[in-house]
C-alpha positions as CSV (number, residue, x, y, z in Angstrom):
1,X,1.6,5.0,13.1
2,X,-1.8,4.2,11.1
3,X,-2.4,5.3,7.9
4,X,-6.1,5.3,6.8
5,X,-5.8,6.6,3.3
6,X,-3.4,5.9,0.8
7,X,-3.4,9.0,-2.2
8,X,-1.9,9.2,-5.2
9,X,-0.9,12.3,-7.0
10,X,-2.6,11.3,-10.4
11,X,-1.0,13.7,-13.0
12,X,2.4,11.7,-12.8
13,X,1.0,8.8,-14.1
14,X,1.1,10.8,-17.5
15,X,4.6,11.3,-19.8
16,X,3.7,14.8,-19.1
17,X,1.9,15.8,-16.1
18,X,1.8,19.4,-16.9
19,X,0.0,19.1,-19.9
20,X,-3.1,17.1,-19.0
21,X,-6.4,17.3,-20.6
22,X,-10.1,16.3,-19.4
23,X,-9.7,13.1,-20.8
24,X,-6.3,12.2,-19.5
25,X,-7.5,13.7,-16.2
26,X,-10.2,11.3,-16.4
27,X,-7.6,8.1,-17.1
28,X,-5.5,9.0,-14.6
29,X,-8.1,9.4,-11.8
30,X,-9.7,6.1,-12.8
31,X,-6.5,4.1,-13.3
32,X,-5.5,5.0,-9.8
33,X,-8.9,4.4,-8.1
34,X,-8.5,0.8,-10.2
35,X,-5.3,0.3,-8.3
36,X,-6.6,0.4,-4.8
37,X,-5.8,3.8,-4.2
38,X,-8.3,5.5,-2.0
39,X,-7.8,9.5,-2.9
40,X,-5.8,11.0,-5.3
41,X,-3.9,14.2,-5.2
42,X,-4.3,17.1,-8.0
43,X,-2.5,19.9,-9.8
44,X,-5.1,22.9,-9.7
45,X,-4.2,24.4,-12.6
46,X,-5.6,21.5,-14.6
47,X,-8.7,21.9,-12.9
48,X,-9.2,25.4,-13.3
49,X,-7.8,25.5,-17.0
50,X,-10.6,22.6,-17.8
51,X,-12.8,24.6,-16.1
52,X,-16.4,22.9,-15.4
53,X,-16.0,19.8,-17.5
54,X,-13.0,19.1,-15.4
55,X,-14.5,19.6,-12.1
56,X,-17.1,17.2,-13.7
57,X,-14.6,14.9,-14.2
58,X,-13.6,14.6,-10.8
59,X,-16.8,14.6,-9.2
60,X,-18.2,12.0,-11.4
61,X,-14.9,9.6,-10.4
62,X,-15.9,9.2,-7.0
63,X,-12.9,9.8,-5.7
64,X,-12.0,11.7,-2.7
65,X,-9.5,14.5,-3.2
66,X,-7.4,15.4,-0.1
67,X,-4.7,17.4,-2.0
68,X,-3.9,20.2,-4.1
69,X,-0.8,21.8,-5.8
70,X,0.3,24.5,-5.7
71,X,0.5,28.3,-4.2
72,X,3.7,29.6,-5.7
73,X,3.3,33.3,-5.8
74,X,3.9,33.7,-1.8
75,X,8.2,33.0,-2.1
76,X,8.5,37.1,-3.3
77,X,6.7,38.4,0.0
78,X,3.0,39.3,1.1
79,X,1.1,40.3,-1.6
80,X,-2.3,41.1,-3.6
81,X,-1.2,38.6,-6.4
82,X,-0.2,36.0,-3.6
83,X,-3.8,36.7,-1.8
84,X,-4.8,35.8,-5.0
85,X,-3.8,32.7,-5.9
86,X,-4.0,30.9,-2.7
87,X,-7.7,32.3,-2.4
88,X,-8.1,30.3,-5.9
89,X,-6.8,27.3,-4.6
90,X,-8.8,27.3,-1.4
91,X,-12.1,27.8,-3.4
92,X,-11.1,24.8,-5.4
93,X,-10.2,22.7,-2.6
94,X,-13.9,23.5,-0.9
95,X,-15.1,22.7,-4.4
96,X,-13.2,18.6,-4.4
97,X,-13.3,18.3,-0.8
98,X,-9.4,18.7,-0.1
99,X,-8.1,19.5,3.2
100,X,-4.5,20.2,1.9
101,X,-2.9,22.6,-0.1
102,X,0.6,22.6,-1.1
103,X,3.2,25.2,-1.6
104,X,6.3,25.3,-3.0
105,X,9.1,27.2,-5.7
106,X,10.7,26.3,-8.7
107,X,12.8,29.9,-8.2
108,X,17.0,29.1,-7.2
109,X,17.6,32.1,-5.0
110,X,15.0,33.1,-2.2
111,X,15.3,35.7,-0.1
112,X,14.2,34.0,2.7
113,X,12.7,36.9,4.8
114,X,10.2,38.0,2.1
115,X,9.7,34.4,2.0
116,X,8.8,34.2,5.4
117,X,6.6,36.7,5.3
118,X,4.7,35.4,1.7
119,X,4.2,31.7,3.8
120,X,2.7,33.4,6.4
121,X,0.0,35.7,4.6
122,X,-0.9,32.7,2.5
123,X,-1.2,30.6,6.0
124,X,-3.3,32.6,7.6
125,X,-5.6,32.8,5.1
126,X,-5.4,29.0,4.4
127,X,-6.1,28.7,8.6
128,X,-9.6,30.9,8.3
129,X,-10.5,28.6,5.5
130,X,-9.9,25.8,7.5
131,X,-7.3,24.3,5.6
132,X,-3.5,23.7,5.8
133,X,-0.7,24.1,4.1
134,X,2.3,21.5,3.0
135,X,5.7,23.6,1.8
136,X,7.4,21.4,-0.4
137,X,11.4,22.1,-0.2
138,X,13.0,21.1,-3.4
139,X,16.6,20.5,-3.2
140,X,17.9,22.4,-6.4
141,X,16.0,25.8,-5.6
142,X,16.1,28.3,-3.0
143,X,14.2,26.1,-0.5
144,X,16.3,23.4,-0.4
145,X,16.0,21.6,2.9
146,X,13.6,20.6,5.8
147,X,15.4,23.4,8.0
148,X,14.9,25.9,5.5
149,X,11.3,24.8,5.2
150,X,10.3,24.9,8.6
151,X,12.4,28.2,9.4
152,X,9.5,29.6,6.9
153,X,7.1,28.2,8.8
154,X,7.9,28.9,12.4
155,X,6.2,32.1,12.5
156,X,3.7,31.7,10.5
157,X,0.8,30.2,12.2
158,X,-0.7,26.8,13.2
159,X,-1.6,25.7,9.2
160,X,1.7,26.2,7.9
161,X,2.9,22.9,7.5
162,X,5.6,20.8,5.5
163,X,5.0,18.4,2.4
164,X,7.5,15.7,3.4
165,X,8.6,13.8,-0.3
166,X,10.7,11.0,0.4
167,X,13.0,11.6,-2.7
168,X,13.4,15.5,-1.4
169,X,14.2,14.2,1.7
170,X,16.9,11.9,0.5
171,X,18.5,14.4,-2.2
172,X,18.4,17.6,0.1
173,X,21.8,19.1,0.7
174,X,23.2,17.0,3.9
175,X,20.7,14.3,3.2
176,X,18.0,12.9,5.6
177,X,17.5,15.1,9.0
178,X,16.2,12.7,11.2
179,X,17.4,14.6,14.4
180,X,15.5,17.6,13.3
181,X,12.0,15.2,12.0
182,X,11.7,14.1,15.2
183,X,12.0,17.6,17.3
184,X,9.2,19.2,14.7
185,X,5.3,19.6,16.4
186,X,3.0,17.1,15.2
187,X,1.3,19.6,13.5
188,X,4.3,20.5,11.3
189,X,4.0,18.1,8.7
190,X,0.7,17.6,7.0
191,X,1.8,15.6,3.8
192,X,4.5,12.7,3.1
193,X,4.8,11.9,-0.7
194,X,5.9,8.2,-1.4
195,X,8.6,7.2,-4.1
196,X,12.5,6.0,-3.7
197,X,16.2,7.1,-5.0
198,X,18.7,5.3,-6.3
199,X,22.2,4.8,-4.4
200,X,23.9,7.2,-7.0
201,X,22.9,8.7,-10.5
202,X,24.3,10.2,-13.2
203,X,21.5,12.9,-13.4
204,X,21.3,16.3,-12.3
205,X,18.6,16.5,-9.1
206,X,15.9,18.1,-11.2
207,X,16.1,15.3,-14.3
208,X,16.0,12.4,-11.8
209,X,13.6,13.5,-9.4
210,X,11.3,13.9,-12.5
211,X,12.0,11.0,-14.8
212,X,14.1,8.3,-12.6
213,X,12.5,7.9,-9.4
214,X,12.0,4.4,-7.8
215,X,9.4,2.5,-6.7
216,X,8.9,2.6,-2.8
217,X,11.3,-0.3,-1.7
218,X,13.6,-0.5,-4.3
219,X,15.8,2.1,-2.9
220,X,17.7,3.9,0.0
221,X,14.8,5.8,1.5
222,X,14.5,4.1,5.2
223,X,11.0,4.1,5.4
224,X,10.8,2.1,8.9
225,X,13.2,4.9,10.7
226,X,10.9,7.8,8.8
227,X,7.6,5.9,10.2
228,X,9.3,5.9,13.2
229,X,10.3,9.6,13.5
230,X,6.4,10.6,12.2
231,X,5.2,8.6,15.1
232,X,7.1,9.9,17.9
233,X,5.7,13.6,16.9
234,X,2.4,12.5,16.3
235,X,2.5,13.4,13.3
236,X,-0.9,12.8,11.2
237,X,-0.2,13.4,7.4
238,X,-2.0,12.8,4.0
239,X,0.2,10.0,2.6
240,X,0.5,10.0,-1.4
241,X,2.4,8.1,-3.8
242,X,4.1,10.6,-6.0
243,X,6.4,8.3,-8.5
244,X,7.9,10.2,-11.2
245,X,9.2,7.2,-13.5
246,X,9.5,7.4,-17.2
247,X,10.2,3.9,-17.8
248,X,7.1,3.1,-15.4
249,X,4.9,6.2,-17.8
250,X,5.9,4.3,-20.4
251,X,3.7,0.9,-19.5
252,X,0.4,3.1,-19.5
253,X,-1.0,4.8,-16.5
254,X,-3.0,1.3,-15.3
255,X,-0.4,-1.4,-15.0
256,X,2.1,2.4,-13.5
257,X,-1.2,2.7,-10.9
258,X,-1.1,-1.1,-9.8
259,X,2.9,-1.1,-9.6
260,X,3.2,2.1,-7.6
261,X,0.0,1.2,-6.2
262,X,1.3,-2.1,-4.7
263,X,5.0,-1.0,-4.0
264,X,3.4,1.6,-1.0
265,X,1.4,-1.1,0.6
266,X,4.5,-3.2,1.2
267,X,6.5,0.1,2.9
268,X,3.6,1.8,4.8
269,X,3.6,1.2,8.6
């Protein structure tokens, strides 16, 4: 398996990636492309809340951006509001040039049929745009697993995809599903997000996946075996670092870039 382009999903080189102004934006983009990243990954909503000066921001960086988060309004069914927002997020992807968009909920119970049918409208849509979509499963909420995630997406067209995040594939109830990685269509998974768990912790899943991850490496993610099961489905993903670390935060976002920066080059195929 080659890998072209290594992204990194800049916001979580802030303490706070959900509160990021123009100027942080700025940082974070440049401390990345400083690091030897090649893209960079973005939450939308700082975009679009920064409005043109943040879109300026980006464009001016000179980095490419081949991701964005995230269409949440589809988990409740098909609807106007979920037409909506996924439209928004295409528009902005035309805008930066990204050729992902990724999906998920925070929400602990889903009924999974509406869900179903939400993941689909937004697909479809996504599809005519010419994009694709990454469904992020997030082991503490109603979309826990990689099963789960691709039960939602085998019916719902050829750009519903999965967001693959190494820690959410550790963590998720059963742990690591290699047998059903490998039996997915290459198309399946259009994102893999880089970072590593610790053998055991003391923290609840949400806490540590957003404060305490690891450093690609350092941990018990098998990166050779998942290599091994993207390759034999062809599988051709954007590949992001996405290390949520406070004690990493806490150096500044440059030597955080070069760390996490360096830590993926020594685990990528």
């Amino acid at each position: 398996m080659k890998i072209d382009m290594l992204s990194n999903c800049a916001p979580v080189l802030r303490a706070d990636p959900y509160s990021l102004d123009n100027d942080a934006l700025a940082e974070s983009i440049e401390a990345s492309r400083v690091a030897g990243f090649d893209a960079v990954g973005l939450w939308g909503f700082h975009v679009m809340f920064g409005g043109d000066d943040a879109v300026q921001v980006v464009t001016e960086s000179g980095m490419p951006v081949q991701t964005i988060d995230a269409a949440l309004g589809w988990v409740t069914g098909a609807s106007d509001e979920a037409a909506a927002e996924i439209d928004g997020l295409i528009a902005l992807a035309d805008q930066l040039g990204a050729g992902v968009i990724h999906a998920t909920t925070l929400n602990p119970k889903v009924d999974l049929a509406a869900a179903a049918e939400g993941y689909a409208q937004i697909a479809a849509r996504a599809e005519a745009a010419g994009k694709v979509l990454g469904l992020e499963f997030l082991p503490w909420t109603g979309i826990p697993t990689l099963a789960i995630a691709n039960q939602l997406c085998e019916n719902a067209g050829p750009a519903a995809g999965i967001l693959l995040d190494t820690w959410h594939w550790v963590r998720q109830p059963g742990g690591p599903d290699l047998e059903l990685l490998r039996s997915l269509p290459a198309h399946r998974i259009t994102s893999v997000q880089l970072s590593d768990v610790a053998a055991s912790t003391d923290l609840e899943p949400e806490p540590e996946a957003m404060t305490a991850r690891l450093l690609p490496g350092d941990g018990v993610v098998d990166y050779a075996e998942l290599w091994e099961a993207l390759d034999h489905i062809g599988a051709t993903p954007v590949v992001a670092a996405e290390v949520m670390a406070a004690d990493l935060v806490a150096e500044g976002a440059s030597s955080m870039a070069a760390k996490v920066h360096d830590a993926c080059q020594a685990v990528l195929p």
